[in-house]
C-alpha positions in Angstrom: 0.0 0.0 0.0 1.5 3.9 -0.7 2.3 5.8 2.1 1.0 9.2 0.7 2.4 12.4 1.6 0.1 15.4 3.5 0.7 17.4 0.2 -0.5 14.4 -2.2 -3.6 13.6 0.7 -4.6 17.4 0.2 -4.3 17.6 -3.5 -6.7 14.2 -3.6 -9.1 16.0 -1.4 -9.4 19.3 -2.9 -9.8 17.0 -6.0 -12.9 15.1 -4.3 -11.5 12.1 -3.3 -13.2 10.8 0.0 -10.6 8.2 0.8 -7.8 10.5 0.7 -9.8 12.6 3.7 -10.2 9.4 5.2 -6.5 8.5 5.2 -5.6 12.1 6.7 -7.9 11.6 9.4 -6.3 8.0 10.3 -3.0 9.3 9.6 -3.3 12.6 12.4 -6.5 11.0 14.5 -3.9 9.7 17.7 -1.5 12.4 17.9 -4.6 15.0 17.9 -6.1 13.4 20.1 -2.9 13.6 22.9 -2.4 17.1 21.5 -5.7 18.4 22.6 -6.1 16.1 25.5 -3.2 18.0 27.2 -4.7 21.5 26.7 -8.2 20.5 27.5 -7.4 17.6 30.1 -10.6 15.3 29.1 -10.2 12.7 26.9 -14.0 12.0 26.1 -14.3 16.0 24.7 -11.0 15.4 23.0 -12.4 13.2 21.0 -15.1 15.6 19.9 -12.4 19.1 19.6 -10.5 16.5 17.2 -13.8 15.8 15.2 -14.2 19.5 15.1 -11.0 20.2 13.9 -11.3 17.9 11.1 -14.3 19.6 9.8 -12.9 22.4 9.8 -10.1 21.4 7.8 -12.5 19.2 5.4 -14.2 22.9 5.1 -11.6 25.4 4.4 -9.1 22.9 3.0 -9.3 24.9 -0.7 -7.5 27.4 1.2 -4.6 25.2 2.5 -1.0 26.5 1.0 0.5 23.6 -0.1 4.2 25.2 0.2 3.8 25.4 4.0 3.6 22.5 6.4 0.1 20.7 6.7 0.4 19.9 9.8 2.0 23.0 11.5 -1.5 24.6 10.4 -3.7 21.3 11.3 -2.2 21.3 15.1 -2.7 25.2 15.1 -6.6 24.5 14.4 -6.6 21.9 16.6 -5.0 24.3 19.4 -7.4 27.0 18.8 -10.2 24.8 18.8 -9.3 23.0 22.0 -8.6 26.8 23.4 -12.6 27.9 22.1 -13.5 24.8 24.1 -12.4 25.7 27.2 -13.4 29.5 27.2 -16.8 28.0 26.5 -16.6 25.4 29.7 -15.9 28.4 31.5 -18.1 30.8 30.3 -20.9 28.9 32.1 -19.4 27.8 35.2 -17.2 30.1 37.0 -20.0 33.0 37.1 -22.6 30.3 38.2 -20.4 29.4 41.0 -19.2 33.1 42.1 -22.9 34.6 42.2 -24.4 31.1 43.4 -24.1 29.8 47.2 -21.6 26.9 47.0 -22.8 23.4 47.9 -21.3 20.1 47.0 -23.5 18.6 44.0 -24.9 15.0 44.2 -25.7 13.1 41.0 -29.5 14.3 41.4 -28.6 17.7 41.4 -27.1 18.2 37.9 -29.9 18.7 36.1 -30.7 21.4 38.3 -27.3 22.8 37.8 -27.8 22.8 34.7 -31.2 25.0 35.1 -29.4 27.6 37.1 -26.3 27.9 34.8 -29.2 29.0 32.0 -31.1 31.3 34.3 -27.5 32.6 35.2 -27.4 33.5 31.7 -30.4 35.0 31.2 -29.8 37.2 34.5 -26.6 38.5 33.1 -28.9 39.5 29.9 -31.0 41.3 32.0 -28.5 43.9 33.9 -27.7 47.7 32.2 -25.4 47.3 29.4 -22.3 49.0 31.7 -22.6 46.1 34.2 -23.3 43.7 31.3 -20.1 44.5 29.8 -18.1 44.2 33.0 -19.6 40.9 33.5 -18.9 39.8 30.2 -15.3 41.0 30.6 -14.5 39.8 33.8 -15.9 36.7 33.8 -16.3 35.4 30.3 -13.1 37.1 28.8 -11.1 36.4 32.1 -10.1 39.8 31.7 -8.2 41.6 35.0 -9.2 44.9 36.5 -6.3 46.8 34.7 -7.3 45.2 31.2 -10.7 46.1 31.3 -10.0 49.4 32.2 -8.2 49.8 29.7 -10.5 47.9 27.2 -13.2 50.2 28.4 -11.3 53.6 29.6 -12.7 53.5 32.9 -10.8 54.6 35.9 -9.9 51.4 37.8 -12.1 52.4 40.5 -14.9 52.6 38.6 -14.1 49.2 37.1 -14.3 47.7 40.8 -17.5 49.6 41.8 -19.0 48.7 38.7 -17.8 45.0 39.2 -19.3 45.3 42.5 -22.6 46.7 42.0 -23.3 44.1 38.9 -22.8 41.3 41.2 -25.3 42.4 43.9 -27.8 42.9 41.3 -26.9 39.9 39.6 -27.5 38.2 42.9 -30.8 39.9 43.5 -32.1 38.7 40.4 -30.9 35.3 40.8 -32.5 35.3 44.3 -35.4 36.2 42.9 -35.2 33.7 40.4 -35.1 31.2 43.2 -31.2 29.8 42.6 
């Protein structure tokens, strides 16, 4: 059987041959898999960043230069991808648990966790678009104080007051939300 190179797998492919997708896929599945199991730390989701990755290659791959190295640029989306998957495991969490009381969580109560993470959500969609913003920032951007003030060019004060105020509403409307 030929051993094809990435440049002869990519040609095939932009070309329409299935197989040849097939083969990159086999060819890159493994080490992708370690790759983004050692950003992301879960194997199971891995899996799925890996998928994603190779979708988006299958998708853009008429715009793959051919004089650079295929897979420089295919562990570069993989990275990125892996990267989008944690900023979006954290964008529903850490706010849930900083505005929510903390209490150990049984098997029976992830459903409801789930529940609260969306009215979370929603509350955050309710506050003026000044505290929305700082929210946003802070929490879902991971953004310090100094950043966002300079992101928003707010004295730093006003960035903590600001901060401060959004979470006491954000905790009255949660409280009134029951959560």
């Amino acid at each position: 059987m030929k051993i094809w190179s990435d440049e002869e797998l990519i040609r095939e492919i932009k070309a329409g041959n299935v197989l040849a997708f097939e083969l990159l896929v086999k060819k890159y599945q493994e080490r992708l898999i370690n790759f983004v199991n050692n950003i992301i730390k879960d194997e199971t989701f891995s899996e799925d960043v890996v998928q994603e990755t190779f979708i988006s290659v299958y998708k853009t791959i008429d715009r793959v230069d051919l004089k650079k190295k295929f897979s420089s640029y295919l562990f570069q989306i993989a990275k990125n991808t892996g990267i989008s998957y944690l900023r979006r495991k954290r964008m529903t969490m850490p706010l849930n648990e900083a505005l929510s009381s903390a209490s150990s969580e049984g098997p029976e109560e992830h459903f409801e966790r789930l529940e609260k993470r969306d009215i979370t959500q929603k509350a955050v969609g309710k506050l003026e678009n000044k505290y929305k913003e700082i929210i946003r920032l802070y929490y879902f951007h991971e953004l310090s104080y100094r950043e966002i003030t300079k992101k928003l060019r707010m004295p730093l004060g006003t960035v903590k007051t600001n901060l401060l105020r959004a979470k006491k509403v954000l905790k009255e409307i949660l409280k009134n939300e029951g959560i």
